[in-house]
N, C-alpha and C positions, 0 to 999 in steps of 0.2 A: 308407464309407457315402456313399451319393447323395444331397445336398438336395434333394427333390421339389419344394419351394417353389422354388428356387436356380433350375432349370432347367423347372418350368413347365409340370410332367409331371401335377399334377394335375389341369389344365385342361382341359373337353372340349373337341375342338376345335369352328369355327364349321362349320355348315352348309353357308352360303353359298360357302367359301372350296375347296371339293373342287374337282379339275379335274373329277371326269367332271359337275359340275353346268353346264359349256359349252354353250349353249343353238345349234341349228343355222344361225341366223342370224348369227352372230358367225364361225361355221365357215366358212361361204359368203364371208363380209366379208373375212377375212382371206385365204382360198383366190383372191378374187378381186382383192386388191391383189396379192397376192404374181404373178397372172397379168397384170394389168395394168402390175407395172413392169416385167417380162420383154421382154414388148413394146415399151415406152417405151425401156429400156433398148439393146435391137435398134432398132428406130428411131433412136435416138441416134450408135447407133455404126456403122448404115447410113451416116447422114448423113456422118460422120466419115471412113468413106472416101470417100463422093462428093465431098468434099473435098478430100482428096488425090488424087483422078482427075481434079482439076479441072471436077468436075459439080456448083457448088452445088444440090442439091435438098434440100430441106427435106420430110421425109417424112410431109405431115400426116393422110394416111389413118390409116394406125398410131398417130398419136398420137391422133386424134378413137376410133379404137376400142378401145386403152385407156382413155380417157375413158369408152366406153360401157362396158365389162367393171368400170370400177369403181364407177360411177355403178348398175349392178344391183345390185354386191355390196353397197353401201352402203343398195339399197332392201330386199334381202332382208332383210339384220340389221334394218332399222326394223321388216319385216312381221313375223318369226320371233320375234324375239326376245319373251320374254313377260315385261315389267316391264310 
């Protein structure tokens, strides 16, 4: 026999805790780090070989427009999200 107490099966679950209740601002926040380290990360490893080619350059284009790709995704989530 199965303890329904034991394991918790009588309980409804919460609400708030379902994935599809992800609001599209959080969607955009995450979609938009995940594209800004991309960048940061290429940038980084541009630099890495310039480097090694003996071209110190420091790639700060790429890294100011990661900054702005996640500095959006961070405004969207404040605008969208609804708390």
């Amino acid at each position: 026999m199965i303890d329904a107490g034991r394991f918790h099966l009588w309980r409804p679950r919460e609400p708030g805790n379902r994935a599809g209740d992800i609001s599209w601002g959080n969607v955009l926040y995450r979609g938009a780090t995940v594209l800004a380290a991309l960048i940061a990360v290429l940038a980084i490893g541009n630099c890495i070989y310039n480097i090694g080619e003996n071209r110190p350059l420091v790639p700060l284009i790429p890294l100011l427009v990661a900054g702005v790709v996640w500095l959006i995704g961070y405004g969207l989530r404040y605008v969208l999200t609804d708390r």
